[in-house]
C-alpha positions in Angstrom: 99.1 59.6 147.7 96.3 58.8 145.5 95.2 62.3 144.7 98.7 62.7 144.0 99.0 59.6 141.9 96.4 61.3 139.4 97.6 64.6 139.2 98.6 66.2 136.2 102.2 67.1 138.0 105.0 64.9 137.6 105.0 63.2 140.9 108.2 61.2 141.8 109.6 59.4 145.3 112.7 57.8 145.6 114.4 56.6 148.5 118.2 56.7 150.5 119.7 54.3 148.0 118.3 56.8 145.4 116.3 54.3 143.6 112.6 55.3 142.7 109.6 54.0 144.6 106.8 55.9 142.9 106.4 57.6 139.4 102.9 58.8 138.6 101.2 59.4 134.4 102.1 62.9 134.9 106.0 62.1 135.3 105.2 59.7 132.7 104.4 62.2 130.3 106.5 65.0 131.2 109.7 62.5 130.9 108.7 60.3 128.2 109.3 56.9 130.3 106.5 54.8 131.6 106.2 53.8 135.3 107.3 50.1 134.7 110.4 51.5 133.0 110.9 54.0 136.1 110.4 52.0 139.5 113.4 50.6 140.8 116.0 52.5 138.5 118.2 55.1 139.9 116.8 58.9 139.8 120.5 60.1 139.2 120.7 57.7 136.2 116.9 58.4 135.3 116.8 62.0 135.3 120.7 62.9 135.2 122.6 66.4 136.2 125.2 67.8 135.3 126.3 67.7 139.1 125.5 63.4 138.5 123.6 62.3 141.9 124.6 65.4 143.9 121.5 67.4 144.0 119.6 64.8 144.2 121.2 63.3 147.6 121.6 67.1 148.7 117.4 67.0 148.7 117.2 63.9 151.5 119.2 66.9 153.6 116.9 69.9 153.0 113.2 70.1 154.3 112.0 71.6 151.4 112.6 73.9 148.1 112.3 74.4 144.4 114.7 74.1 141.7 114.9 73.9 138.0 116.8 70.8 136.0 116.6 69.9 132.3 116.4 66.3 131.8 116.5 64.2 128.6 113.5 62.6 127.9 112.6 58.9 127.3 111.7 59.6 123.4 115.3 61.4 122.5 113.7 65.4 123.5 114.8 67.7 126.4 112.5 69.0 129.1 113.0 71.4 132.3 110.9 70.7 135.1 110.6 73.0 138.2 110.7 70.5 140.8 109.4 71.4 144.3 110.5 68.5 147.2 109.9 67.8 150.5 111.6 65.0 152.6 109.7 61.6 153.4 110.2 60.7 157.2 109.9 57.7 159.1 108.1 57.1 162.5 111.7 58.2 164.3 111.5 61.4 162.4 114.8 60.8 160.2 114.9 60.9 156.4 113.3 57.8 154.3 113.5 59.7 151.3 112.3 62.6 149.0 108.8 63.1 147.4 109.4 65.4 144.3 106.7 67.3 142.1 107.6 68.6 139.1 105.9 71.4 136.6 107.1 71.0 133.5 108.5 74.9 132.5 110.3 74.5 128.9 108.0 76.9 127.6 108.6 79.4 130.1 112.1 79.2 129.9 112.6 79.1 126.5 110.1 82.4 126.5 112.7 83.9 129.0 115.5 82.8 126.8 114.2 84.6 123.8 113.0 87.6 125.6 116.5 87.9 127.0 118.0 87.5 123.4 115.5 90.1 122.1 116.6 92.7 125.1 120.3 91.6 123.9 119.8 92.6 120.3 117.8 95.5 121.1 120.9 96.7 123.4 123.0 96.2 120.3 121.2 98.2 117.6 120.1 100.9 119.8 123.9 101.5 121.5 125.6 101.3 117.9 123.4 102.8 114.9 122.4 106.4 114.8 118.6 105.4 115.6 116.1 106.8 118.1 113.7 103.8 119.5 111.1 105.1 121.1 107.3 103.5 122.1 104.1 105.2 123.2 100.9 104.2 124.6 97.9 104.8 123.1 97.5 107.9 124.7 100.3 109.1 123.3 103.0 109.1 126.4 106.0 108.1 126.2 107.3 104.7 127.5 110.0 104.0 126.0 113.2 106.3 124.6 116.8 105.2 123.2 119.6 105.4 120.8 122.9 106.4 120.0 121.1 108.9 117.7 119.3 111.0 120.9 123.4 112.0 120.9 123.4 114.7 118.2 119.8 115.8 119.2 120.8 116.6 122.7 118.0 114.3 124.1 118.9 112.1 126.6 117.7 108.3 127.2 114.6 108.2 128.9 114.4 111.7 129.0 110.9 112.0 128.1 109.4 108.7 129.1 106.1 110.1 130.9 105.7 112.8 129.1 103.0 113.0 126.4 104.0 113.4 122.7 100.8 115.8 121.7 102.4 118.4 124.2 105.9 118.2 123.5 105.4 118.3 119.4 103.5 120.4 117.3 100.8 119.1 115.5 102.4 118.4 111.8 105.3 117.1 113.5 103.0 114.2 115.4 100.9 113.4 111.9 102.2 109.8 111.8 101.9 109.3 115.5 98.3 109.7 115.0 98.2 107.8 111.9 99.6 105.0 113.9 97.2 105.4 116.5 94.6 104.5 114.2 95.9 101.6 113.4 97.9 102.7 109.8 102.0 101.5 109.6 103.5 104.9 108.4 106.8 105.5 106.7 107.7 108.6 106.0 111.0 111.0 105.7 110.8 114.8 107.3 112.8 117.3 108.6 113.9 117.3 111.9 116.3 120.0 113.9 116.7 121.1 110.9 118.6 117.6 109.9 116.9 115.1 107.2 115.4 111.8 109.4 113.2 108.6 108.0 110.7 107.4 110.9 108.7 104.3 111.0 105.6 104.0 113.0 104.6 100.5 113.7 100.9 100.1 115.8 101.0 97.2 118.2 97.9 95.3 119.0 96.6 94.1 122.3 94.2 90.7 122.5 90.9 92.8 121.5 92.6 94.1 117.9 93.3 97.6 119.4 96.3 99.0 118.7 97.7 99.6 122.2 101.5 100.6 121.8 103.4 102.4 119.0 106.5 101.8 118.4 109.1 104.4 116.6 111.8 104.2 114.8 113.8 107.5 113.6 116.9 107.3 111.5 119.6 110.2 111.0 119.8 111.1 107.2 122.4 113.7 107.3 125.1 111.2 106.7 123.6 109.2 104.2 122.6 112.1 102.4 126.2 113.3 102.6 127.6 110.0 101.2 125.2 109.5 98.6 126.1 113.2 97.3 129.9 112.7 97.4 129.1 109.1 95.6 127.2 111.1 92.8 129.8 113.7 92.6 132.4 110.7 92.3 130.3 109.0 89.4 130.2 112.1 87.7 133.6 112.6 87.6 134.8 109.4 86.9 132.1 109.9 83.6 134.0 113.4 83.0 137.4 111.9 82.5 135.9 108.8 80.8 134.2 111.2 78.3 137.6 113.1 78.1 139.4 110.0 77.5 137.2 108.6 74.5 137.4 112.1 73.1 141.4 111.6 73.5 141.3 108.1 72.1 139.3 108.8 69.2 140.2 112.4 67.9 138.4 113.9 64.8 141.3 115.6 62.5 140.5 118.2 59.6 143.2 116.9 57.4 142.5 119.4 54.7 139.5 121.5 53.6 136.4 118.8 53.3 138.6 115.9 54.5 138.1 114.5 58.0 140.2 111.8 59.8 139.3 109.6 62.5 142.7 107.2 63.8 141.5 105.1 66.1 143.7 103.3 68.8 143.3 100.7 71.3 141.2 98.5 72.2 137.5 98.9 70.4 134.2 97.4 71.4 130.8 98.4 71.1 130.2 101.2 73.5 133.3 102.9 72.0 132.2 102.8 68.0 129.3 103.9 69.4 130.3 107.0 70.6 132.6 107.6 67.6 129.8 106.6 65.5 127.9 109.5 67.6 130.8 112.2 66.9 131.9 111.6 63.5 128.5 111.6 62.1 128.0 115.4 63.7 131.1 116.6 62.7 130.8 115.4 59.2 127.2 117.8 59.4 129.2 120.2 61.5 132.1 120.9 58.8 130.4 120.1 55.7 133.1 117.0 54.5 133.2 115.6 52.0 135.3 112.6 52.8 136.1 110.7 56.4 139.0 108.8 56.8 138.5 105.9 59.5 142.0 104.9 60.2 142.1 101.3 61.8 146.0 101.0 61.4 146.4 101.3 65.7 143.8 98.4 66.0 144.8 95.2 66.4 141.3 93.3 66.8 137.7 94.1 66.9 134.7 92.0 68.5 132.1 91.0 65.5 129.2 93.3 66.8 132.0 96.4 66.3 132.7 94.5 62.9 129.2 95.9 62.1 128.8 99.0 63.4 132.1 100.4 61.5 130.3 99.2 58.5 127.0 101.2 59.6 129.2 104.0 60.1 130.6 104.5 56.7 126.9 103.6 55.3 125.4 106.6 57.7 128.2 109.4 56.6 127.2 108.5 53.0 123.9 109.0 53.8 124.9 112.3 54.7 126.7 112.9 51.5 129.9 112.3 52.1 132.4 109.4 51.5 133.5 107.3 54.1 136.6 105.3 53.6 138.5 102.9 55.8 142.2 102.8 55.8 144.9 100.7 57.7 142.9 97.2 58.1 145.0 94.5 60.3 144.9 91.3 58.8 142.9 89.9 62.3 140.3 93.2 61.6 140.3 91.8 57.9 139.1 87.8 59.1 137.0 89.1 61.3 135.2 90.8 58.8 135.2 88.4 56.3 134.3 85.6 58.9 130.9 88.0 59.1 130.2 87.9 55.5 130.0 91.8 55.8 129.1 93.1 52.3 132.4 95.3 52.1 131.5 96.0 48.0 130.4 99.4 48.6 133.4 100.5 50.9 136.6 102.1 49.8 139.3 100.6 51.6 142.8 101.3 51.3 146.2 100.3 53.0 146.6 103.4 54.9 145.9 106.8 56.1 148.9 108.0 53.3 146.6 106.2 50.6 143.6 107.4 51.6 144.8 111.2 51.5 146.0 110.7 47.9 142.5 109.0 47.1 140.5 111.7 48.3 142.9 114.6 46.7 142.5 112.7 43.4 138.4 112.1 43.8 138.1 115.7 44.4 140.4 117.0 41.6 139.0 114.9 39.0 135.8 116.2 40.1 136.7 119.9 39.4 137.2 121.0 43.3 140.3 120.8 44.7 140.6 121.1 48.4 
């Protein structure tokens, strides 16, 4: 009982009333409670199950075994101990009570937990994405093959576990496998059965730093591919009808010979006078005008950065050498404008599109050429 006393095991004995009559440093440690704390006290009460004192009086009945019971421990943790007992006799040969020695395994079970997590989440990518999972050794043999994407390749699971890569692939198409072999993580995306794929190679090392497994990942473009291209297809129509609906919202009239007008509708922010801005400049070029009307009688409101760009505008179409003139101001469009302290002093402006017909008739018959 001595050696036992000192060994790093949890060693415990209790007898038919259940209470404990030995408890040695390694139970100590392994439990968190000290032997003074532990001798006398119940083990069901001690080191409780969820069965309460059942398996513990089941053990004064069986000769021997193992078995595995968390505990809480004396400082507030949890620990699982494999505990291996044997039954105490007396001189008749009947049951006095159990000797218990316990190995402390919450490592190992918590490893097993994880690894059966790991298997679990594994299960679940490989049964439901359009992935192949494969490993190899460092030979290059197969040890591992899955996924729901072996489907569309007409490869089954497992089918070529065994077999060596290097002789079922050509060389180009096993590049990254050696790459990986030498220790190098590859991505890359290639063709494959004549469909688009993405494969990762990822090297695993053993103790010594060698890399001693790969491990493969190959992903299925074709849909992707497919729903990227019907995305861009949608974009670009969606930018087709928005371009066909700015042209419609902002239409460029040739009023009369030399005399362009621009009524403009709606809602307008930056992007928009932009885009007018764009358009009315080039026509102007593109007809040779002398005059463009910008008719703001449809617009109820403008932000203060559009403020300033529809002055800009009529400054950049005289650049061009024409007259820019804006008709139909709302008396919101008109605050807003002043509110800027936009320098308006060089800017026809009349009350509306009528008005600014008659000016630029009269401009250009006082000038000698009537439209």
């Amino acid at each position: 009982m001595d050696t036992l006393a000192r060994s790093p095991l949890a060693v415990v004995e209790y007898g038919l009333d259940l209470a404990i009559t030995a408890w040695n440093e390694g139970a100590a440690r392994q439990l968190g409670v000290p032997g003074q704390e532990a001798l006398g006290r119940s083990i069901a009460e001690l080191l409780p199950t969820p069965e309460d004192e059942g398996v513990w009086r089941r053990l004064l009945a069986e000769d021997s075994g193992e078995r595995r019971l968390r505990h809480p421990r004396g400082d507030g943790g949890r620990v699982t101990c494999a505990w291996a007992h044997h039954r105490v006799l007396d001189p008749r040969g009947e049951a006095a009570g159990v000797l218990c020695i316990g190995r402390d395994v919450t490592a190992e079970v918590e490893a097993s937990r994880r690894h059966v997590e790991q298997q679990q989440i594994l299960r679940a990518l490989v049964d439901n994405l359009d992935i192949i999972v494969w490993a190899s050794d460092r030979h290059g043999v197969f040890t591992y093959l899955d996924g729901k994407g072996l489907a569309s390749s007409g490869v089954k699971p497992g089918q070529f576990v065994g077999l060596n890569n290097f002789d079922l692939f050509n060389e180009h198409e096993t590049v990254g496998l050696r790459r990986a072999l030498r220790g190098e993580q590859v991505h890359n995306v290639s063709e494959g059965h004549g469909r688009p794929i993405e494969n990762w190679f990822i090297p695993i090392r053993d103790e010594r730093g060698e890399v001693d497994v790969v491990i493969g990942i190959t992903l299925d473009l074709t849909e992707s591919r497919r729903a990227a291209l019907e995305l861009r297809e949608r974009l670009a129509l969606i930018e087709r009808q928005q371009q066909i609906i700015r042209q419609l919202s902002t239409p460029i009239l040739q009023v009369w010979n030399g005399v362009l007008a621009l009524p403009m509708i709606g809602v307008v922010d930056s992007a928009r006078t932009a885009d007018v801005m764009d358009s009315l400049l080039q026509a102007v070029v593109r007809t040779q005008a002398r005059y463009a009307l910008l008719d703001l009688t449809g617009v109820e409101a403008v932000d203060t950065k559009t403020a300033s760009y529809l002055v800009e505008l009529v400054r950049a179409i005289r650049l061009l050498g024409a007259e820019g003139i804006i008709t139909g101001i709302r008396p919101s469009v008109a605050q807003t404008m002043v509110s800027l302290g936009l320098d308006l002093a060089e800017i026809t402006t009349l009350s509306d599109l009528q008005a600014g017909l008659k000016h630029c008739i009269g401009r250009a018959l006082r000038g000698g050429r009537a439209p």
